[in-house]
N, C-alpha and C positions, 0 to 999 in steps of 0.2 A: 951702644955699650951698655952692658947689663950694670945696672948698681946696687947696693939692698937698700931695702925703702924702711927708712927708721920707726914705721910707727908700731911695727911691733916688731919687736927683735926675735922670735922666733916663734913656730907654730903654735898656734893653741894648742896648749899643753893637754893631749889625750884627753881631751871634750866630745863624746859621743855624738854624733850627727842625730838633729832631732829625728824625734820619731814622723813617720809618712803620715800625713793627716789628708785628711777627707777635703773637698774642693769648699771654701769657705760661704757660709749661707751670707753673704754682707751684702751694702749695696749694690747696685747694677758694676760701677765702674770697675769696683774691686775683682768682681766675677769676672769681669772681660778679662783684664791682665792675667789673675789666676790661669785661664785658659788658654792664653798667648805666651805667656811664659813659662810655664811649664815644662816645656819642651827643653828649655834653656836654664834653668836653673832649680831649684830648692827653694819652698815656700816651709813656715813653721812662724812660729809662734812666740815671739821675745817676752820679756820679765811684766811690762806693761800691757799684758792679753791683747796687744795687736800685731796683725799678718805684716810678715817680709817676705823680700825675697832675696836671694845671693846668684848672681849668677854662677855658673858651673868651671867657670876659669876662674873666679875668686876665692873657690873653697880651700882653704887651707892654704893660701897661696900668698906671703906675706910682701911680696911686689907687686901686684895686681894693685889698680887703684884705679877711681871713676873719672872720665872727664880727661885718660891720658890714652893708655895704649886702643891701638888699633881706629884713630880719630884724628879729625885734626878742626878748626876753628875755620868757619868760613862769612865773613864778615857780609850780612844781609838786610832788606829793607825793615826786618823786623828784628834787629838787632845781631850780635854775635852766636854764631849759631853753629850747636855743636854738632859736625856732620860724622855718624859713626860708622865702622863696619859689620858691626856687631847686627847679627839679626835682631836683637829685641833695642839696639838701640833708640831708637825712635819713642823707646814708652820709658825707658828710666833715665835718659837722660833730660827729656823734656817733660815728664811726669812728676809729684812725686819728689822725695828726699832723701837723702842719704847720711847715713851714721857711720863713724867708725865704732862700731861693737868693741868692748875691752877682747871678749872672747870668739866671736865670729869673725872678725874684721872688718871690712863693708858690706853693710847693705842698705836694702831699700824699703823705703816704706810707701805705697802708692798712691796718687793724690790725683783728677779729677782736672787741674789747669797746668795749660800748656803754657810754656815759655820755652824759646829761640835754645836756652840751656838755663836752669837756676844755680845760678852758683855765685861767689863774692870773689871778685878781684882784688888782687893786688901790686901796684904800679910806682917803680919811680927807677932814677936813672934807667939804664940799659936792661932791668931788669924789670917782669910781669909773673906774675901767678893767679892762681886762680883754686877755688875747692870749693867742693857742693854747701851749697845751704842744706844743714843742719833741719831734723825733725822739730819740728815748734815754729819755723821761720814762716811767715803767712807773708802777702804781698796784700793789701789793701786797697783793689780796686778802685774805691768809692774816694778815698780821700788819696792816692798815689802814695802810702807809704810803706813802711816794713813793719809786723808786727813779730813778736816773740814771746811767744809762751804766752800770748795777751795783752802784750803792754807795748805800745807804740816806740818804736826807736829810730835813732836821727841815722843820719847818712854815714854816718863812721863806724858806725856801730859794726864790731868784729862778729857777732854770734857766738864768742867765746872759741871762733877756732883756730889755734893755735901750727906753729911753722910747721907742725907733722900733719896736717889736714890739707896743704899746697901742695899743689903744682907747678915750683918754677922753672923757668926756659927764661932766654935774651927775646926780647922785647921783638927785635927784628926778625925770631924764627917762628912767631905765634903763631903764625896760620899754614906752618908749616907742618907736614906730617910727620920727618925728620927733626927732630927737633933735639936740644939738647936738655937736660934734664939734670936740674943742680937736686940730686936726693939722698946724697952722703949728709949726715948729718949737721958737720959744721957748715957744710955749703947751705943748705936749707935755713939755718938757722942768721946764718951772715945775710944772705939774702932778703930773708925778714926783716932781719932789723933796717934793710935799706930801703924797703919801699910800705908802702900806707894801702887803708882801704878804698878801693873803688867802689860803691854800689850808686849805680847811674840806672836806673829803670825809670819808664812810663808808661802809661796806657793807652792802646789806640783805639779804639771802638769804629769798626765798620760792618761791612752788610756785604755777605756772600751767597750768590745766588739768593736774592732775597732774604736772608738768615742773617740777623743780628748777631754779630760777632766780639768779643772782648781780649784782646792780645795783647801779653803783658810781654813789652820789649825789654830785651838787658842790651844797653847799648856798651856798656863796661867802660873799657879802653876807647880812648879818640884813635879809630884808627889811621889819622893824618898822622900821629906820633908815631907808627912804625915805619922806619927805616931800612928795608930787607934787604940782604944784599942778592934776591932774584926776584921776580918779576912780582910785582904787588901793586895791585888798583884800590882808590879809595872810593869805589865806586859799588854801590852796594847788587848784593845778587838779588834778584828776584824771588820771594818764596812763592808759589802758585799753589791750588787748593787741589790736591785728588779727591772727584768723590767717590771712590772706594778703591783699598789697596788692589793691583793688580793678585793676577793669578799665583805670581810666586810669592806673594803674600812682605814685599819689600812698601813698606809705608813713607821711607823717603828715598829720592833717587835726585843726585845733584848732577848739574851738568854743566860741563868747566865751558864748554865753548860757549852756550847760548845764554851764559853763566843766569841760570834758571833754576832752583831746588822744588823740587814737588813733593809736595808733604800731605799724606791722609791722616788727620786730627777725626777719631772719633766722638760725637758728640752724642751729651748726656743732658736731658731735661731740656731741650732746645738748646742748649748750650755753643 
């Protein structure tokens, strides 16, 4: 069922589309994306002199939101992991942050570390949400914690983002592709005030094919707490490593029966 999505009640009011800019001279990782996404959305230039990108369903598009359509959440050995349809899925949902722009609406800003999806939960009674961490939001390897804007923050810690920045649904349809979708205003807003912050990450450090590895898990939700009313294992799926995207250029490919996700993580400085 179509709903409208309150965080901006109507188009951006006759905003010129930036101008086409030249492929950005920045580090390696930034160049890779640049030229994988392109195809798929609009890169320019925000108020703070750094590159985004919007994808091509998002523009102008005041329903479009990150982390909902055309996805769905599949509960794995490296945490909650957001499996998308989307061809560039695999670099903005795992890469990388996301802002709601007063005047663009969503986008992206590109980042270097991989995680299962970055984003903050939200959990209580029958009810779950979830929305992107916000630009400034760093994860802290070395000491396992959140950092923002520089300054260390504890486990409760909102980011500042508020009931028009979620995604809720019923607890029991999370990892459902169907899902329902509380986005009428007073719904989102009642919603919020009945459930709290989840941010539940760790860090796992192993060794693939010889290659020192560092994978920041969001394990979120306990997914023993969902109760679905069809078929749902609390048994995690397997992520496995491609070393390089197949031909038709798809970088994760999940598979229900041998419940296996294969994922091509480009790496940067040995990374």
């Amino acid at each position: 069922m179509k709903e409208n999505i309150p965080f901006l009640k109507s188009k951006p009011a006759a905003t010129p589309a930036p101008a086409p800019v030249a492929s950005p001279a920045l580090n390696p990782e930034v160049a890779y994306f640049h030229q994988e996404l392109s195809p798929h959305g609009r890169w320019f230039l925000v108020e703070d002199n750094q590159w985004c990108w919007q994808p091509s369903v998002a523009v102008g598009n005041v329903e479009w939101r990150p982390y909902w359509d055309r996805g769905h959440w599949v509960y794995t050995d490296q945490g909650w992991y957001w499996a998308s349809d989307y061809p560039w899925g695999w670099a903005a949902f795992h890469y990388g942050r996301w802002n709601l722009h007063p005047r663009h609406g969503w986008i992206w800003y590109p980042g270097r570390e991989w995680s299962s999806a970055w984003v903050v939960w939200r959990n209580g009674g029958e009810y779950c949400g979830w929305a992107p961490l916000p630009h400034g939001a760093h994860y802290d390897q070395v000491n396992a914690r959140f950092m923002f804007n520089g300054v260390a923050v504890g486990l409760n810690f909102d980011f500042g983002l508020g009931w028009q920045h979620f995604n809720f649904t019923y607890l029991r349809e999370m990892g459902e592709s169907n899902r329902r979708r509380f986005g009428r205003e007073f719904e989102a807003r009642n919603v919020f005030a009945q459930t709290t912050i989840v941010n539940n990450y760790s860090v796992s450090r192993v060794t693939v094919n010889n290659v020192p590895q560092t994978h920041v898990i969001n394990h979120g939700i306990n997914p023993s707490s969902i109760h679905p009313t069809k078929g749902w294992s609390t048994e995690p799926v397997r992520v496995q490593e491609m070393q390089a995207p197949p031909p038709n250029r798809a970088h994760e490919s999940y598979n229900r029966d041998s419940r296996t996700l294969d994922v091509y993580r480009p790496r940067w400085g040995g990374r």
